[in-house]
C-alpha positions in Angstrom: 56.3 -51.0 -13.1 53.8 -53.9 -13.0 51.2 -54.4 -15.6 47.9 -56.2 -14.5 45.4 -57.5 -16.8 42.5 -55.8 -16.3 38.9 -56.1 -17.7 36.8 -52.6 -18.5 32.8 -52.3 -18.1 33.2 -51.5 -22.0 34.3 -55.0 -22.3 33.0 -57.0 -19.1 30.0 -59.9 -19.8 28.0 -62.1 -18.1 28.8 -62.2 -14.2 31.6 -59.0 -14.2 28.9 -56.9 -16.4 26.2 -57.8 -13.7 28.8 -56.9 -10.8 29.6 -53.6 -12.3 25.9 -52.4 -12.9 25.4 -53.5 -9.1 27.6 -51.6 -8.3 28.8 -48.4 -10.4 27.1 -45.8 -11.3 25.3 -45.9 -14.8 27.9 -45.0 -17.7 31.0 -44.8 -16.1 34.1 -47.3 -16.0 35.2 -49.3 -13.6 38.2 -47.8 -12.1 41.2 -49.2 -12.3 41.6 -50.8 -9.1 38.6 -52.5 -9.7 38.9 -53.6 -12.9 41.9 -55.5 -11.7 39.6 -57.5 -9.3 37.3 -58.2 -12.8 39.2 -61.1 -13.9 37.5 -63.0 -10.8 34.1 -61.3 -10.9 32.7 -63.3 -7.7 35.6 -61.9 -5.7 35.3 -58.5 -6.9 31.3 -58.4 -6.0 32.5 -59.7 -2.5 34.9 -56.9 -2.2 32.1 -54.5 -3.2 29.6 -56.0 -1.2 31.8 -55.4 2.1 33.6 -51.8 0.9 30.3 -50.4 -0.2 28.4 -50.5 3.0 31.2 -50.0 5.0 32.2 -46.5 3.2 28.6 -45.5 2.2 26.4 -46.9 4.9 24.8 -45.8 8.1 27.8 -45.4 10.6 28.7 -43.0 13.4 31.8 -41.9 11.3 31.3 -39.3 8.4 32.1 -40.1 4.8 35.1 -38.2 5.3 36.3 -39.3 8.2 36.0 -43.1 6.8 38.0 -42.1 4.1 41.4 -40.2 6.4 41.3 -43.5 8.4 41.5 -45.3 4.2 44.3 -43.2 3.7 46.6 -43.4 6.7 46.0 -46.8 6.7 47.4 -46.9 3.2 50.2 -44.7 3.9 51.4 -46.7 6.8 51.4 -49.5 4.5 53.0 -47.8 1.9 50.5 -48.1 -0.6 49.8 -45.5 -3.0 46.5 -46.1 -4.8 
């Protein structure tokens, strides 16, 4: 199993603690997929700042439907975040 640095909100500063109050709700961590992408905090807020409108914003697909097409994508590439 493969072990990844990661950097919590409980322990992010300066660029990484801006990036996860931009972006996650108030009081909650980061989850762990993302706070994998918090050792580069620029990356990570370019990853959020394409994922979030995409899955949240105005679109002719539904919230749910967004997230099937996440998931078979995934499991055609064998990934099982």
């Amino acid at each position: 199993m493969a072990w990844i640095q990661h950097v919590p909100r409980s322990r992010a500063e300066g660029r990484l603690l801006e990036v996860y109050r931009q972006y996650l709700p108030p009081d909650t961590e980061a989850p762990a997929i993302l706070a994998v992408g918090g050792l580069h905090p620029e990356g990570l807020g370019g990853h959020l700042g394409l994922y979030q409108p995409l899955m949240f914003g105005q679109s002719p697909l539904s919230r749910e439907q967004r997230e099937m097409i996440a998931t078979v994508v995934s499991s055609v590439n064998d990934c099982h975040y």
